[in-house]
C-alpha positions in Angstrom: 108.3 25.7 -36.2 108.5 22.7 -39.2 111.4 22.4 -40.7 113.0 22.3 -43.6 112.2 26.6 -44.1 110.3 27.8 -47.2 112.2 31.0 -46.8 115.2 30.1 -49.7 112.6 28.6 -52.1 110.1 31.9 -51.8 113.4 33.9 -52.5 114.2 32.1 -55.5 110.6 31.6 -57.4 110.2 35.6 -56.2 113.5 36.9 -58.2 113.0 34.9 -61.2 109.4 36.7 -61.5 111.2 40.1 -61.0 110.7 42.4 -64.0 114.3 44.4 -65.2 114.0 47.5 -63.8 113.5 50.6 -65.8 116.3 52.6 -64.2 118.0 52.8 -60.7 118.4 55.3 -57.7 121.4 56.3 -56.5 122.8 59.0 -54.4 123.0 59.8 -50.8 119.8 60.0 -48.8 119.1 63.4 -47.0 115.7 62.3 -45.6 114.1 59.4 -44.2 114.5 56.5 -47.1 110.7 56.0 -46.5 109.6 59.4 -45.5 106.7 60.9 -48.7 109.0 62.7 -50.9 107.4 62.5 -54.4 109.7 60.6 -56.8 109.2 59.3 -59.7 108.0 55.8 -60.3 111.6 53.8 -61.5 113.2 55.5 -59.1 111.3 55.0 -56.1 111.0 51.0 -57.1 114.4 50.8 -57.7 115.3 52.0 -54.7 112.8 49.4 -53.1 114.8 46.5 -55.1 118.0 47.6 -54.4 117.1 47.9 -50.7 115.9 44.2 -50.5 119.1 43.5 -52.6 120.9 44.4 -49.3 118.6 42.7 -46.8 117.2 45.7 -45.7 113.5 43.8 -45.5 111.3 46.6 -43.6 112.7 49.7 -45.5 112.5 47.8 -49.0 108.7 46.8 -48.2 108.0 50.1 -46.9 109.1 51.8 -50.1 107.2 49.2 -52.4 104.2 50.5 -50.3 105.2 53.7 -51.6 105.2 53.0 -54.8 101.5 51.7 -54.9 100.5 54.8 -52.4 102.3 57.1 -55.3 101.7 55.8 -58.9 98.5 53.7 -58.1 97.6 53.7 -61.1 101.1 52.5 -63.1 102.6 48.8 -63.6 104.9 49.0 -61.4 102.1 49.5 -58.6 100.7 45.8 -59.4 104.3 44.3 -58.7 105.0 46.5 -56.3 102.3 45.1 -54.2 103.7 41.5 -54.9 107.2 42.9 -53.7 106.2 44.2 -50.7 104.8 40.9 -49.6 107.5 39.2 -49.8 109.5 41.7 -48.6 107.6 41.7 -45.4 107.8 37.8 -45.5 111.5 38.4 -45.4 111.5 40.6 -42.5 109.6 37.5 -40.6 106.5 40.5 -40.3 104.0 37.7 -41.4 100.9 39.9 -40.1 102.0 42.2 -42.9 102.9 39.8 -45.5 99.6 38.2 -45.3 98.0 41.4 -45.4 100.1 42.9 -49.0 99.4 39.1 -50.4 95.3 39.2 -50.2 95.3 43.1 -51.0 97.3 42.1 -54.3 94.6 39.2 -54.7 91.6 41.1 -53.9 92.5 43.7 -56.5 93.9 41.3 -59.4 92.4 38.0 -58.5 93.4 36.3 -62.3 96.7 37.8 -62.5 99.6 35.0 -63.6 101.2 35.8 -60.3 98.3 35.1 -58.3 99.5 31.3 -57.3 102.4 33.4 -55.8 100.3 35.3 -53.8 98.6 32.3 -52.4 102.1 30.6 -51.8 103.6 33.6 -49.6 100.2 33.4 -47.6 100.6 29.8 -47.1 104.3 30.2 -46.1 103.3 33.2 -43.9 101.3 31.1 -41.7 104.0 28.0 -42.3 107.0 29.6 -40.5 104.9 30.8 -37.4 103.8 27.0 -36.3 104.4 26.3 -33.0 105.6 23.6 -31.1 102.6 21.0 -30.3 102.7 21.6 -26.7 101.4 25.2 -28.4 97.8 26.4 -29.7 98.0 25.2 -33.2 95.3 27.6 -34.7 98.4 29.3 -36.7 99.1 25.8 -37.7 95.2 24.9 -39.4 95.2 27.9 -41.1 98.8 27.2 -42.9 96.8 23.7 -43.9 93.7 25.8 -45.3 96.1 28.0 -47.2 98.2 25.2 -48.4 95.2 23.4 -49.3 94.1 26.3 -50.9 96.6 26.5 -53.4 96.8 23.3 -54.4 93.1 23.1 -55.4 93.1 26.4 -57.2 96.6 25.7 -58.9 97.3 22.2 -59.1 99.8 22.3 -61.8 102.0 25.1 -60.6 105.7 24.2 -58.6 104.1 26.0 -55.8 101.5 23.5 -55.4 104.6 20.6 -55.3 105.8 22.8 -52.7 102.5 22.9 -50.8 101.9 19.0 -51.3 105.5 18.2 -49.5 104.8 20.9 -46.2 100.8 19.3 -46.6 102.0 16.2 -45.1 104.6 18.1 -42.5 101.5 19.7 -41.3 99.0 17.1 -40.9 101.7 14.8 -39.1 102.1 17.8 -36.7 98.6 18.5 -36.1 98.1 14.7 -35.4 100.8 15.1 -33.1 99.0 17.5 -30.9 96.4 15.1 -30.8 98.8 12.9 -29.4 100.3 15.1 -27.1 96.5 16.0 -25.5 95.5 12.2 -25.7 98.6 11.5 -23.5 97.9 14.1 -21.1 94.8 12.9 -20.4 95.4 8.9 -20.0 97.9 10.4 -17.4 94.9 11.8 -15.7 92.9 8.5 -16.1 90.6 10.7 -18.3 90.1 8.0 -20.5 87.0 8.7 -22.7 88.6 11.7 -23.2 91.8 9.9 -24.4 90.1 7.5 -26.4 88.2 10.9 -28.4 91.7 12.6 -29.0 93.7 9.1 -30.5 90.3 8.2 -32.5 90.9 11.4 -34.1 94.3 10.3 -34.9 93.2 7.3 -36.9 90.3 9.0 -38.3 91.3 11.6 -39.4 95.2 11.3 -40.0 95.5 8.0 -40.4 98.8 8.1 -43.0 100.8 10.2 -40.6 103.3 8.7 -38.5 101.1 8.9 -35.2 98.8 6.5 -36.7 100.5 3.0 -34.9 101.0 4.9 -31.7 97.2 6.2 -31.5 96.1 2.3 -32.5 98.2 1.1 -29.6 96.7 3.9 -27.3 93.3 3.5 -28.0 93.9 -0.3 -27.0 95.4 0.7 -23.6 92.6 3.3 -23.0 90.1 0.9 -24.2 91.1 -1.9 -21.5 91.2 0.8 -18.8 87.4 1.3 -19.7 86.6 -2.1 -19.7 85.8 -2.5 -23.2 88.0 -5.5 -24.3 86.2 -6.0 -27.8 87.0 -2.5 -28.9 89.9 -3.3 -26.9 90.9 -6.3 -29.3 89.7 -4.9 -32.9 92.5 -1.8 -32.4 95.1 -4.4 -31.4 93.9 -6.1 -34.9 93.9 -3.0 -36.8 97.5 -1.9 -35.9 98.4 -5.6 -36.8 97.2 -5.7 -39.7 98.8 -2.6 -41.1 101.4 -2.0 -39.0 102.6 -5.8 -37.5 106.9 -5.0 -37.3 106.5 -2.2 -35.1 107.1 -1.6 -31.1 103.6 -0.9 -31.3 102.0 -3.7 -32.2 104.2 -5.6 -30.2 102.9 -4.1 -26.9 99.4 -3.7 -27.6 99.5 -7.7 -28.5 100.9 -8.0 -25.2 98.5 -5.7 -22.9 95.7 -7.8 -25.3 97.1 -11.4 -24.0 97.7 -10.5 -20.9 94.1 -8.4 -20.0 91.7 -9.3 -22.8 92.8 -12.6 -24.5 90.3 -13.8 -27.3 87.6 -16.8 -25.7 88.9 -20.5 -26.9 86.8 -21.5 -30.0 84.0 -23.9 -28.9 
């Protein structure tokens, strides 16, 4: 999983959107907290609220469900749905999360607390990357969401948000590449390898993988006994990246295996 977490920032924009609550529950429970007992709507939300108060994530989302499946019809039901979300982002149920995030969307797709919506999706699919020695499907959907947002809301502190964990994302994904390019130069795979670090410098060329897949391609490219393609990566990677470890060896597998011909 990246790091830093999203989870403290998604907290904090989420409370100070929180409307003041009408009134409050109290009393002792004699039933299940989230078993249908008809209540009435400030009650059963501020129950909810008060539950996620106390880190009770599941049973605080469960009960914002309730209030949509209750009042469907009041205000409350609209946050509520917003709520649950996050409340199911809390409890690290991202399935869930996503699920209350594009039902709130699909039913109030201009509401002012729609770029919300779109950020607790985003951040769903964030926190479950994996490891690049992982299938990183989770991991190009967090990038469409991210992406997402920041098109359709460039202007919102969401979208900084988004722009910050863009470029986490798209220096891990490159890093798979590397991790599957490596694998198969191991194998002497190399047109294969060559494919996987082209990618790398195509297609995420600002990330930090970018000097490594330059000085890969070179090697792969001498093992294929291509020394002009061989040379024009070694150039590349000079050129932009010249004080690196990089660049020093592909200079030297250059010299060494595919020096340039003297000028006539």
């Amino acid at each position: 999983m990246l790091r830093p977490s999203a989870r403290p920032i998604a907290a904090a924009m989420l409370l100070a959107m929180v409307l003041p609550l009408a009134a409050c529950a109290g009393g002792k429970k004699t039933r299940a907290d989230t078993q249908y007992v008809a209540r009435d709507v400030n009650t059963l939300y501020g129950e909810a609220k008060a539950r996620l108060d106390r880190g009770q994530y599941q049973v605080a989302a469960a009960l914002f469900d309730e209030v949509e499946r209750q009042h469907p019809y009041s205000v409350w039901a609209r946050r509520a749905q917003l709520m649950s979300a996050f409340s199911y982002y809390a409890a690290r149920d991202y399935t869930k999360s996503v699920e209350s995030a594009r039902r709130f969307l699909s039913i109030h797709p201009g509401n002012r607390d729609a770029p919300y919506a779109h950020y607790l999706i985003a951040l769903a699919y964030y926190e479950q990357i994996e490891d690049v020695t992982r299938d990183q499907s989770i991991t190009r959907q967090a990038l469409d969401a991210l992406n997402e947002l920041v098109r359709r809301y460039p202007t919102t502190r969401y979208a900084s948000d988004a722009r910050l964990k863009i470029d986490l994302v798209r220096d891990h994904l490159a890093g798979k590449e590397m991790e599957v390019g490596r694998f198969y130069q191991r194998r002497a795979q190399w047109l294969a390898s060559v494919q996987r670090f082209r990618a790398v410098v195509d297609e995420y060329q600002t990330t930090s993988h970018a000097p490594e897949a330059l000085m890969r391609l070179t090697e792969s490219y001498l093992a294929l006994g291509i020394p002009d393609e061989a040379r024009k990566s070694a150039a590349v990677l000079g050129a932009n990246y010249p004080n690196t470890k990089w660049y020093e060896r592909a200079y030297e597998l250059v010299q060494k295996n595919a020096p340039a011909a003297p000028a006539a």
